[in-house]
Backbone as CSV, one residue per row, in Angstrom:
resi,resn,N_x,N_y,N_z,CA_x,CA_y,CA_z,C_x,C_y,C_z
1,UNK,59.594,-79.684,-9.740,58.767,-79.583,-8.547,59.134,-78.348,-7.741
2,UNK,61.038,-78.085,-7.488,61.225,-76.725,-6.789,60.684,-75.664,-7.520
3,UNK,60.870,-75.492,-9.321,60.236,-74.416,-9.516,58.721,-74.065,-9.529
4,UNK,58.006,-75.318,-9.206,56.379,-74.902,-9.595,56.377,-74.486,-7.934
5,UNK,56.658,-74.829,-6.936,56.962,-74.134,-5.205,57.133,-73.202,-5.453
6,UNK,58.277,-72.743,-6.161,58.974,-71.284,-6.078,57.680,-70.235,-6.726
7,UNK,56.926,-70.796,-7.521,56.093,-69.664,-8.654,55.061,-69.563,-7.693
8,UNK,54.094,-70.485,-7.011,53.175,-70.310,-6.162,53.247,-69.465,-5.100
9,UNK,55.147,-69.518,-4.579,55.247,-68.226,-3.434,54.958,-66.984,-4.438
10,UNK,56.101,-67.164,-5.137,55.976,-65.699,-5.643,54.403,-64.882,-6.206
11,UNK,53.447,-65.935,-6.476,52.091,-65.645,-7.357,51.262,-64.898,-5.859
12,UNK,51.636,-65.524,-4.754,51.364,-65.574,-3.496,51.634,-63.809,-2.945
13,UNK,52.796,-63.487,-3.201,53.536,-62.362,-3.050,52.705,-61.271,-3.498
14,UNK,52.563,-61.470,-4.579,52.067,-60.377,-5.789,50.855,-60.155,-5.505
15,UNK,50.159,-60.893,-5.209,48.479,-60.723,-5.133,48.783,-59.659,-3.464
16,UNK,49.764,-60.107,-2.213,49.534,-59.762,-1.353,49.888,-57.941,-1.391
17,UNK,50.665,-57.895,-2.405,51.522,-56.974,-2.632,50.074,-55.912,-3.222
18,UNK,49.343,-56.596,-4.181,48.700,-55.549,-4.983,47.526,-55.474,-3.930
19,UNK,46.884,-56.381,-3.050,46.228,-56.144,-2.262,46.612,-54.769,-1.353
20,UNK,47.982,-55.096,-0.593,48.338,-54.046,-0.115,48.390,-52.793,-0.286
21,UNK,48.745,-52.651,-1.847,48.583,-51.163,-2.273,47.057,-50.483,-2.246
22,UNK,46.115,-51.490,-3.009,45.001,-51.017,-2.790,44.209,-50.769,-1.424
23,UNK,44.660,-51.061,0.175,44.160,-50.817,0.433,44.421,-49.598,1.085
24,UNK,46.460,-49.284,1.024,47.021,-47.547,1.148,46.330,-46.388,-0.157
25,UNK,46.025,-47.362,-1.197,44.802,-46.096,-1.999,43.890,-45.947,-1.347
26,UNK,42.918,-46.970,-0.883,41.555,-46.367,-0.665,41.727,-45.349,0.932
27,UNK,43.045,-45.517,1.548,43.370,-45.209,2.794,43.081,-43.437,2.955
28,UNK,44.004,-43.391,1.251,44.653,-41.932,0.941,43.301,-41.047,0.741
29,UNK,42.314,-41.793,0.500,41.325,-41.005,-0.334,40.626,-40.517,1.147
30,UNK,40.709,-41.364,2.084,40.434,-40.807,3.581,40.839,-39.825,4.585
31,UNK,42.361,-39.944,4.189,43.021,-39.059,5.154,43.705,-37.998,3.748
32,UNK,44.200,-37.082,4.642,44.841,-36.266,3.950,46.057,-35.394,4.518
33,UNK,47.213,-35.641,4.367,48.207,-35.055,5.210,48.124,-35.956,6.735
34,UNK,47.691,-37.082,6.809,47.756,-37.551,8.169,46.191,-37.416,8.749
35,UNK,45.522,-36.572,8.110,44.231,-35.951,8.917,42.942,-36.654,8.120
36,UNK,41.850,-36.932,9.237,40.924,-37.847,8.339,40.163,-36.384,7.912
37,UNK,39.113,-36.644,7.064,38.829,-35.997,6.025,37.316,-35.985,6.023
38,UNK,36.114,-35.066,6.703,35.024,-35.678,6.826,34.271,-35.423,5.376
39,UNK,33.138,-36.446,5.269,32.685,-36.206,4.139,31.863,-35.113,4.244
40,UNK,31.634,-34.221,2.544,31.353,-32.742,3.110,29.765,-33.356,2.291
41,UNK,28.475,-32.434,2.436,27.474,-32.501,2.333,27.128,-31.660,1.046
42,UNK,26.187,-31.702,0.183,26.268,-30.754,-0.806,25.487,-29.346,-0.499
43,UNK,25.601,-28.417,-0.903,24.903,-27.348,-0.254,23.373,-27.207,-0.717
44,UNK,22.723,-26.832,0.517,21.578,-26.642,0.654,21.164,-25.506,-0.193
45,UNK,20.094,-24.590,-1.172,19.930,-23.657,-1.132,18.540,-23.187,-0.103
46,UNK,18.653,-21.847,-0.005,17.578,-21.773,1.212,16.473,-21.298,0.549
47,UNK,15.608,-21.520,1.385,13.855,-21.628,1.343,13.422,-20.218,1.555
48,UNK,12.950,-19.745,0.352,12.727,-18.135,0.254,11.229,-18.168,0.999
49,UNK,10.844,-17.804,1.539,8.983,-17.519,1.526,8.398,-17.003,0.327
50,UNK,7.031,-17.531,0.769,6.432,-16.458,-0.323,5.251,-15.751,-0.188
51,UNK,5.423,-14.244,-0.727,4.740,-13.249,-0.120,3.415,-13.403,-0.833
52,UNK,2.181,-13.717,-0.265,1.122,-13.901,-0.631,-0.277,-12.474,-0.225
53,UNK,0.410,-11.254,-0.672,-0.854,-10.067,-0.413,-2.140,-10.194,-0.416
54,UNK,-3.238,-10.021,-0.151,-4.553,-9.653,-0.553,-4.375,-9.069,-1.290
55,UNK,-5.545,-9.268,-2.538,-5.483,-8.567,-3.626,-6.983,-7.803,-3.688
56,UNK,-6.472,-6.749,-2.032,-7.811,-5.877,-1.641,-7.294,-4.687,-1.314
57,UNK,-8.157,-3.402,-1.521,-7.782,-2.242,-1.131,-8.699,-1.477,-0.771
58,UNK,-8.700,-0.768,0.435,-9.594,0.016,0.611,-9.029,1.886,0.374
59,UNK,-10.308,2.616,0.344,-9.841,4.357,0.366,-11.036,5.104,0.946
60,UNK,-10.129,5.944,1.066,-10.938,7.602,1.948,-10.743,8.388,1.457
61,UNK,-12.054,9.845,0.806,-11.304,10.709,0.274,-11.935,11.900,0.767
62,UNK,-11.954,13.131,-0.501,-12.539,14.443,-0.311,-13.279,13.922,-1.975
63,UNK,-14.064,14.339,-1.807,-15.294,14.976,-3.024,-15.636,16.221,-3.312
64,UNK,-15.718,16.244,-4.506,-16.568,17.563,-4.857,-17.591,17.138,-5.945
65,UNK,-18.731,17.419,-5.797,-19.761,17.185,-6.479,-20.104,18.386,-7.610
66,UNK,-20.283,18.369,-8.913,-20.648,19.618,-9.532,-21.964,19.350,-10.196
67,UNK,-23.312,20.264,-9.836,-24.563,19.700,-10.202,-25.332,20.869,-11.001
68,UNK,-25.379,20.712,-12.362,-26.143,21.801,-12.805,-27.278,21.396,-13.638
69,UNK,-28.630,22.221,-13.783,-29.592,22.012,-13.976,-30.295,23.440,-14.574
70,UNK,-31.371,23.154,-15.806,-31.858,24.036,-15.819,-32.866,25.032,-15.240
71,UNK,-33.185,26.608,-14.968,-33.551,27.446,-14.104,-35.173,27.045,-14.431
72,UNK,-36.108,26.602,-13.304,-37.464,26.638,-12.895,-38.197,27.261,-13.124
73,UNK,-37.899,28.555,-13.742,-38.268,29.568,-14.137,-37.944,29.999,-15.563
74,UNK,-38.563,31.239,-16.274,-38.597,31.720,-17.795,-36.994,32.274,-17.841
75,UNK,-36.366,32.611,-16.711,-35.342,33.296,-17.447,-34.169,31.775,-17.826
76,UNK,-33.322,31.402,-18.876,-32.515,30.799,-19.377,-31.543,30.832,-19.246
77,UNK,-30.915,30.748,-18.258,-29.474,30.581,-17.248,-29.912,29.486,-16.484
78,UNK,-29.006,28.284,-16.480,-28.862,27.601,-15.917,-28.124,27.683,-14.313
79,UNK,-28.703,26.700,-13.609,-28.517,26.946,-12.114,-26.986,26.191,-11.838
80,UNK,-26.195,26.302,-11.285,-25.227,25.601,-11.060,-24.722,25.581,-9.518
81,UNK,-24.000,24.522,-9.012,-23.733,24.269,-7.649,-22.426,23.039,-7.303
82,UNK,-21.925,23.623,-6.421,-20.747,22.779,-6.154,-20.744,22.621,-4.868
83,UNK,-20.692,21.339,-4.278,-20.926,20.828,-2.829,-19.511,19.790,-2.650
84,UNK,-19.530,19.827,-1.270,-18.239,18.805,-0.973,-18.710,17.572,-0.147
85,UNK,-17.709,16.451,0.255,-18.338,15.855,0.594,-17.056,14.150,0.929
86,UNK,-17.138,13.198,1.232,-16.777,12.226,1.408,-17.035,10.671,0.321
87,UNK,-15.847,10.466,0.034,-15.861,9.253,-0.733,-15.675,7.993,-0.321
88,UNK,-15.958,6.532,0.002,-14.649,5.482,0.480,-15.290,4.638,-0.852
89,UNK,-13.802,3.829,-0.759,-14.038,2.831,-1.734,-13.341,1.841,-1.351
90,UNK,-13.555,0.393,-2.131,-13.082,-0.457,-1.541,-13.342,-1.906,-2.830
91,UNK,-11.772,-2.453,-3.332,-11.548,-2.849,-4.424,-11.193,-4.218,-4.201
92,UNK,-10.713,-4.617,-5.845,-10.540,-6.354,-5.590,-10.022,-6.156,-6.777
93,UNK,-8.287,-6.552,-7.140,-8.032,-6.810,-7.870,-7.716,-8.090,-8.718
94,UNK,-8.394,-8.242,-9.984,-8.182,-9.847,-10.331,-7.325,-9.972,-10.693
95,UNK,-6.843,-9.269,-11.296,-5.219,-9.323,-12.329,-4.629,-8.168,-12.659
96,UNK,-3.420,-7.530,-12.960,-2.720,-6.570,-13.586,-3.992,-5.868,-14.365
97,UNK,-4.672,-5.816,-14.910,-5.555,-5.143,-16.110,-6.596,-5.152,-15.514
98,UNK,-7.409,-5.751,-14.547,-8.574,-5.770,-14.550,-9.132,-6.114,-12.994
99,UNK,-9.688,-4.846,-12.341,-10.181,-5.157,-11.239,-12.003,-4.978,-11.164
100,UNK,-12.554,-5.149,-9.822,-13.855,-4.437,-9.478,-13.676,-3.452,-8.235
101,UNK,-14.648,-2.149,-8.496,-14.791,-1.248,-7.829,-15.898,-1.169,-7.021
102,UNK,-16.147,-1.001,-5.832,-17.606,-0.704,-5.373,-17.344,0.578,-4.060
103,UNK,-17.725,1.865,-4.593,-18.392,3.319,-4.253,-18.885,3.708,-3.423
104,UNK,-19.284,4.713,-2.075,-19.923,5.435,-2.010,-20.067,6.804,-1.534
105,UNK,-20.709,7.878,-2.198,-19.999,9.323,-1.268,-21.493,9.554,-0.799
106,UNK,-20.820,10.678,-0.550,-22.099,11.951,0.452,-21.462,13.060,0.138
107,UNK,-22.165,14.239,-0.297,-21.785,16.086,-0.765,-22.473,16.814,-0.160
108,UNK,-22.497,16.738,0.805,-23.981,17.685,1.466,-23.336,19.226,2.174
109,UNK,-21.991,19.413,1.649,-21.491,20.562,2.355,-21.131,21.579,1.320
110,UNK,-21.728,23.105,2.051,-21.664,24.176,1.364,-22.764,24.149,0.136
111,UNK,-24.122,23.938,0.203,-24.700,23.694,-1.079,-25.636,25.156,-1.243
112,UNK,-25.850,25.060,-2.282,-26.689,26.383,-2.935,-28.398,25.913,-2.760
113,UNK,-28.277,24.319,-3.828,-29.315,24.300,-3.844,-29.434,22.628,-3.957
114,UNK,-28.703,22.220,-3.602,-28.526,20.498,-3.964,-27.473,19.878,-2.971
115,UNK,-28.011,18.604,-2.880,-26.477,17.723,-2.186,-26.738,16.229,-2.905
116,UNK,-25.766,15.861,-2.939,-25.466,14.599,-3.904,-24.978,13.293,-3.199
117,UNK,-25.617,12.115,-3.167,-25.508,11.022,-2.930,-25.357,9.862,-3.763
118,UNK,-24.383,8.990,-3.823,-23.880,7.917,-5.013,-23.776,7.209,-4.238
119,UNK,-23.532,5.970,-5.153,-23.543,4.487,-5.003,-23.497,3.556,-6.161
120,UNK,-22.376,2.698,-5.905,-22.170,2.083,-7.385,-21.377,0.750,-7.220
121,UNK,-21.069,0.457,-8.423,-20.555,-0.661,-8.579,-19.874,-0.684,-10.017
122,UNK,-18.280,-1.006,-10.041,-17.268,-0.930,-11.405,-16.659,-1.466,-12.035
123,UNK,-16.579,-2.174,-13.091,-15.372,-2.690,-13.551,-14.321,-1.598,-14.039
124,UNK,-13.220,-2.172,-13.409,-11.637,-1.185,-12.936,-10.337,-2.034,-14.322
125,UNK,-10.805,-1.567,-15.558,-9.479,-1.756,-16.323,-8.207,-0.882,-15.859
126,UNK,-7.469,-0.973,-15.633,-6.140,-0.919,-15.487,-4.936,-0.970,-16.241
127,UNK,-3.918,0.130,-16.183,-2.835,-0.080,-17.234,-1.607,0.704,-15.774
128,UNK,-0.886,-0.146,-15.763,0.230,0.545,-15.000,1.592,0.967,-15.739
129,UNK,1.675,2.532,-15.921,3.039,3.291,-16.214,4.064,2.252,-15.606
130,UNK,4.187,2.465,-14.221,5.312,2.255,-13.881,5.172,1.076,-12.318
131,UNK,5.893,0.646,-12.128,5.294,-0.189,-10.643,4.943,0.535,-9.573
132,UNK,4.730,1.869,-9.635,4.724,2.957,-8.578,3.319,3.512,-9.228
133,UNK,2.897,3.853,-10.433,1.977,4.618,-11.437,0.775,4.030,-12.123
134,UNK,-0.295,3.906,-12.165,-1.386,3.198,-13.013,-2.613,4.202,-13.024
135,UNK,-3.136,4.250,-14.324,-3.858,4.716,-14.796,-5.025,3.625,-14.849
136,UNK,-6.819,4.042,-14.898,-7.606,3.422,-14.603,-9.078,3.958,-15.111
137,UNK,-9.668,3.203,-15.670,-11.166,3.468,-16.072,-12.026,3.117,-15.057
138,UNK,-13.251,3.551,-15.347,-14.364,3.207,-13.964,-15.636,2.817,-15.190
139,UNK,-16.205,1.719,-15.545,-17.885,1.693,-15.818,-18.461,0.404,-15.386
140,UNK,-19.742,0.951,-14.849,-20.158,-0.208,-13.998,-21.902,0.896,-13.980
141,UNK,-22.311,0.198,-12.944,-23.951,0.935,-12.254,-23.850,1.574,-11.128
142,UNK,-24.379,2.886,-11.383,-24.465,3.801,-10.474,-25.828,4.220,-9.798
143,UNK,-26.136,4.721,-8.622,-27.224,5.262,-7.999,-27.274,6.627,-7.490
144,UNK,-27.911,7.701,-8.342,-27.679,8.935,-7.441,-28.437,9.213,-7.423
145,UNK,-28.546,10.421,-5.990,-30.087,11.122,-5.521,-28.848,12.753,-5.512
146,UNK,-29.594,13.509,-5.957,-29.465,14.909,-6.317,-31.370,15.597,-5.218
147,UNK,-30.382,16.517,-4.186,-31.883,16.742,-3.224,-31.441,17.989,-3.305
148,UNK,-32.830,19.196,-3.189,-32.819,20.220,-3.404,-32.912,21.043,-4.664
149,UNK,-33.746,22.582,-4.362,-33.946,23.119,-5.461,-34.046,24.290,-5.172
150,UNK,-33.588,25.527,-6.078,-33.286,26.817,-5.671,-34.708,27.861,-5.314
151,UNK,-35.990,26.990,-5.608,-37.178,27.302,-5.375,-38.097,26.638,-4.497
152,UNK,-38.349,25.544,-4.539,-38.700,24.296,-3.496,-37.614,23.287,-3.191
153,UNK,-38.546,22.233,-2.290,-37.690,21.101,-2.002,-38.061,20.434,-3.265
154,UNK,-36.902,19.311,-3.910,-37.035,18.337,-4.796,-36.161,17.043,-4.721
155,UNK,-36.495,16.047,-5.419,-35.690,14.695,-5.114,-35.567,14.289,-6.227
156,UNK,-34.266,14.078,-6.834,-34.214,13.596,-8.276,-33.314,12.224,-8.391
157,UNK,-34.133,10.630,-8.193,-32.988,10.062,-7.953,-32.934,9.355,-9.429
158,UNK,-32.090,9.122,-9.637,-31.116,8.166,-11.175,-30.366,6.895,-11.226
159,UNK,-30.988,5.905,-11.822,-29.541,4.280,-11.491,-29.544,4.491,-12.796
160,UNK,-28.554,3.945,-13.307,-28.318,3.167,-14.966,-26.211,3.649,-14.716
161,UNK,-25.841,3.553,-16.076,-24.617,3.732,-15.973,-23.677,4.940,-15.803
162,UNK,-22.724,5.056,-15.210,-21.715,5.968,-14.429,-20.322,5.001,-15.241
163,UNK,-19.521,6.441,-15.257,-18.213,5.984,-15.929,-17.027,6.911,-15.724
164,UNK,-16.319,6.591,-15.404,-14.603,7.947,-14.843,-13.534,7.232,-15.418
165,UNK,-12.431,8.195,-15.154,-10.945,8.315,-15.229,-10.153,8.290,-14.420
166,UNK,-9.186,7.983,-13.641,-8.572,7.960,-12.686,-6.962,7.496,-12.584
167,UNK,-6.137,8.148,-12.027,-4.638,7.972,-12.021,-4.834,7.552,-9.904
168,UNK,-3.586,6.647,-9.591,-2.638,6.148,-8.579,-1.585,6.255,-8.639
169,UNK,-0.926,6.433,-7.267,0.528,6.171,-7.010,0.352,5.550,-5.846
170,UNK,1.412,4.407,-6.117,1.975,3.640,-4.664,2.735,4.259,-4.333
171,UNK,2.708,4.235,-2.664,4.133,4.388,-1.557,4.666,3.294,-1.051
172,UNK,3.705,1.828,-1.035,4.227,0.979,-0.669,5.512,0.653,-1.514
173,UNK,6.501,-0.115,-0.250,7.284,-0.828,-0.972,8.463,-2.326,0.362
174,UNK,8.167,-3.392,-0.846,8.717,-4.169,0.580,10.262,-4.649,-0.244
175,UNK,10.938,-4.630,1.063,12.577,-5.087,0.838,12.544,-6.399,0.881
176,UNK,11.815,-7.345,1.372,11.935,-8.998,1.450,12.499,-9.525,0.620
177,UNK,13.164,-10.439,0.447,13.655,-11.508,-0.524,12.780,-12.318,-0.884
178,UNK,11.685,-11.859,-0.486,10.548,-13.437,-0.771,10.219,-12.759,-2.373
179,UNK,9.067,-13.889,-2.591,8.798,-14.264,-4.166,7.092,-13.671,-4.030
180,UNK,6.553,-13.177,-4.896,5.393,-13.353,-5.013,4.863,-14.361,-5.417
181,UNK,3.943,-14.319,-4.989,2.808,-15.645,-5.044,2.072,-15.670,-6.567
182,UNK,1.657,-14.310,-6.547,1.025,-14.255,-7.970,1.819,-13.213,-8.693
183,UNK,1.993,-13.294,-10.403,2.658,-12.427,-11.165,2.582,-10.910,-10.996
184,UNK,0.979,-10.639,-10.776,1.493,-9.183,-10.767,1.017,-8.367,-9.493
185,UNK,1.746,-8.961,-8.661,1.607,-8.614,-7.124,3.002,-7.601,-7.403
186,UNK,3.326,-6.668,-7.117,4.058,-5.655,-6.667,4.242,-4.558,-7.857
187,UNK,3.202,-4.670,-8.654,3.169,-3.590,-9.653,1.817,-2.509,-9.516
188,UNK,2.187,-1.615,-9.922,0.943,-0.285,-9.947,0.566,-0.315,-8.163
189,UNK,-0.627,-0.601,-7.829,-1.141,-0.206,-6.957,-1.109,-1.574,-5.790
190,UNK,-0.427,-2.399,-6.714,-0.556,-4.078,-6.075,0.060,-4.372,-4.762
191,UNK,1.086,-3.186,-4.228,2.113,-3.711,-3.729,1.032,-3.059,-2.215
192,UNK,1.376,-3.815,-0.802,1.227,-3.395,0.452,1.686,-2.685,0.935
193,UNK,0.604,-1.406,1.300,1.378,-0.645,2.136,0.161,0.954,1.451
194,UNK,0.641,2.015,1.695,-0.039,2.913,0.855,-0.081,3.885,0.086
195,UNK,-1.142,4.283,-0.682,-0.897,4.827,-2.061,-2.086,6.819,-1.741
196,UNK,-2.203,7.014,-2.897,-3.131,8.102,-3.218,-3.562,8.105,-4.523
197,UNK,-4.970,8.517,-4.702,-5.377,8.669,-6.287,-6.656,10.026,-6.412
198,UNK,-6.669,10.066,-7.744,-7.535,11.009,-8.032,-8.004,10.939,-9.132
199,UNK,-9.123,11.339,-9.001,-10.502,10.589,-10.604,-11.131,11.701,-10.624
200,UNK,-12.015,11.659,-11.669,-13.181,12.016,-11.937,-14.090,11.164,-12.407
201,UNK,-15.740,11.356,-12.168,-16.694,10.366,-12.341,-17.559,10.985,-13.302
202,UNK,-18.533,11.082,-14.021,-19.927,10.978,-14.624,-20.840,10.401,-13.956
203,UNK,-22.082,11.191,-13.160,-22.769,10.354,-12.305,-24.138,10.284,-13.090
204,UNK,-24.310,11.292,-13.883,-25.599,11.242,-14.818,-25.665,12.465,-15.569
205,UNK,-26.567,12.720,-16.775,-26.191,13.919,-17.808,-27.635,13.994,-17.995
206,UNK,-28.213,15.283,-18.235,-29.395,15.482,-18.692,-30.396,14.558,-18.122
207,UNK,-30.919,14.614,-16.716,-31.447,13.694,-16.327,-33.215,14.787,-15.691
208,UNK,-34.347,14.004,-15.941,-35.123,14.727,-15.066,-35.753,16.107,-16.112
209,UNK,-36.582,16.656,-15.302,-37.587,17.580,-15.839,-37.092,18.792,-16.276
210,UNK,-35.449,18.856,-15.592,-35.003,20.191,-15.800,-33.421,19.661,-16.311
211,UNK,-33.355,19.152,-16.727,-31.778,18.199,-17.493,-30.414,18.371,-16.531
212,UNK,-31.029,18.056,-15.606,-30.051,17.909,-14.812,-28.627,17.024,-14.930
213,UNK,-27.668,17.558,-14.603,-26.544,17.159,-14.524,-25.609,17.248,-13.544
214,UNK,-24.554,15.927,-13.627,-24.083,15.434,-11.917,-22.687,14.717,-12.446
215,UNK,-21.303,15.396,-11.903,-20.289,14.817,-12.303,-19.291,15.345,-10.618
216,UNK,-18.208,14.378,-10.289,-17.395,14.470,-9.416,-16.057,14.397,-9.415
217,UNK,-15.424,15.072,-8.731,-13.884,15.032,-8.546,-13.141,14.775,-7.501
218,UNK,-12.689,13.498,-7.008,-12.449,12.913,-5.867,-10.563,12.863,-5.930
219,UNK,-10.249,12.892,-4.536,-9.074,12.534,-4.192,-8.820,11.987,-2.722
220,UNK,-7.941,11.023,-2.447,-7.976,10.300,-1.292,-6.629,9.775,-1.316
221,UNK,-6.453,8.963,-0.092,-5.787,7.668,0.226,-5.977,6.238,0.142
222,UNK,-5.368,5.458,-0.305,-5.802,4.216,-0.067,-4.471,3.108,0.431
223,UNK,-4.989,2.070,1.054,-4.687,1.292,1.644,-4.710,-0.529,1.071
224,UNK,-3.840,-0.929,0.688,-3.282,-2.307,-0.249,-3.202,-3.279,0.754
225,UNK,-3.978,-3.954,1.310,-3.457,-5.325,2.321,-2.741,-6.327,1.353
């Protein structure tokens, strides 16, 4: 009977004993050196923005119109004339490769015997060198009026198709940490801020009673919202 007393203290002991320890473990895992220990949080990463451009551009330029036609008369020298003049344009890019263009100038300065008026509309394939550099086609429908003649007044106007060549460079450039929105927002001409380019067009070839012909050489600024 004393020893089954004696085993119940001691069974008594042990449990209090292992209780005890466990609860200076879970104590330890709290404090540390004496000092409580706050629980730490896991780290946040931060919330970049994201840069969402218009994928619009407008431009302003200088023109030169070159218009030659054959002479009204028996002698066989053709008439030729170079006028200057104003370009704007104003674009929409759908993707890296492939935008639309829509045109219009006026040449009515310094003329011999002509001044030249366009109007159009383009599909703008696209290939960009470099994120600064892109090269660019122009064909779409064009409208030109060619006025004047080295003998009378005349009006020669022309729609059907118009087609050019054309190189850009961007100046834009943004330092942000943000992300673009779409893939090829900050390449060739994509990026905000502004650029310069220079083309040449085909506005019509052999057109009219005297085979008239109408081609341009533009350079400007443009502007990437």
């Amino acid at each position: 009977m004393y020893k089954e007393i004696k085993m119940q203290k001691t069974f008594k002991v042990t449990r209090l004993a292992i209780l005890l320890m466990t609860v200076l473990a879970l104590g330890s895992s709290a404090y540390a050196g004496g000092k409580y220990v706050e629980p730490q949080d896991a780290p946040v990463a931060p919330i970049v923005d994201t840069i969402n451009p218009l994928p619009i551009y407008v431009g302003l330029g200088l023109v030169a119109s070159a218009v030659s036609k054959d002479c009204p008369c028996d002698d066989a020298d053709r008439l030729k004339d170079m006028t200057y003049g104003v370009l704007a344009r104003v674009g929409w890019d759908f993707n890296q490769y492939i935008g639309v263009e829509a045109r219009y100038l006026n040449a009515p300065m310094e003329e011999d015997f002509s001044t030249t008026t366009h109007y159009g509309v383009f599909a703008k394939p696209q290939y960009h060198i470099t994120n600064q550099m892109n090269v660019y086609g122009l064909v779409g429908y064009g409208e030109t009026t060619v006025e004047g003649c080295a003998i009378n007044d005349s009006e020669l106007k022309e729609a059907g198709l118009s087609y050019g060549l054309g190189f850009e460079y961007d100046f834009g450039s943004d330092e942000s940490q943000g992300q673009y929105s779409r893939m090829f927002d900050g390449q060739g001409d994509q990026e905000k801020g502004w650029g310069v380019w220079a083309d040449y067009q085909n506005l019509f070839y052999n057109e009219g009673a005297y085979n008239t012909k109408t081609n341009i050489f533009s350079v400007g600024v443009t502007y990437d919202f």
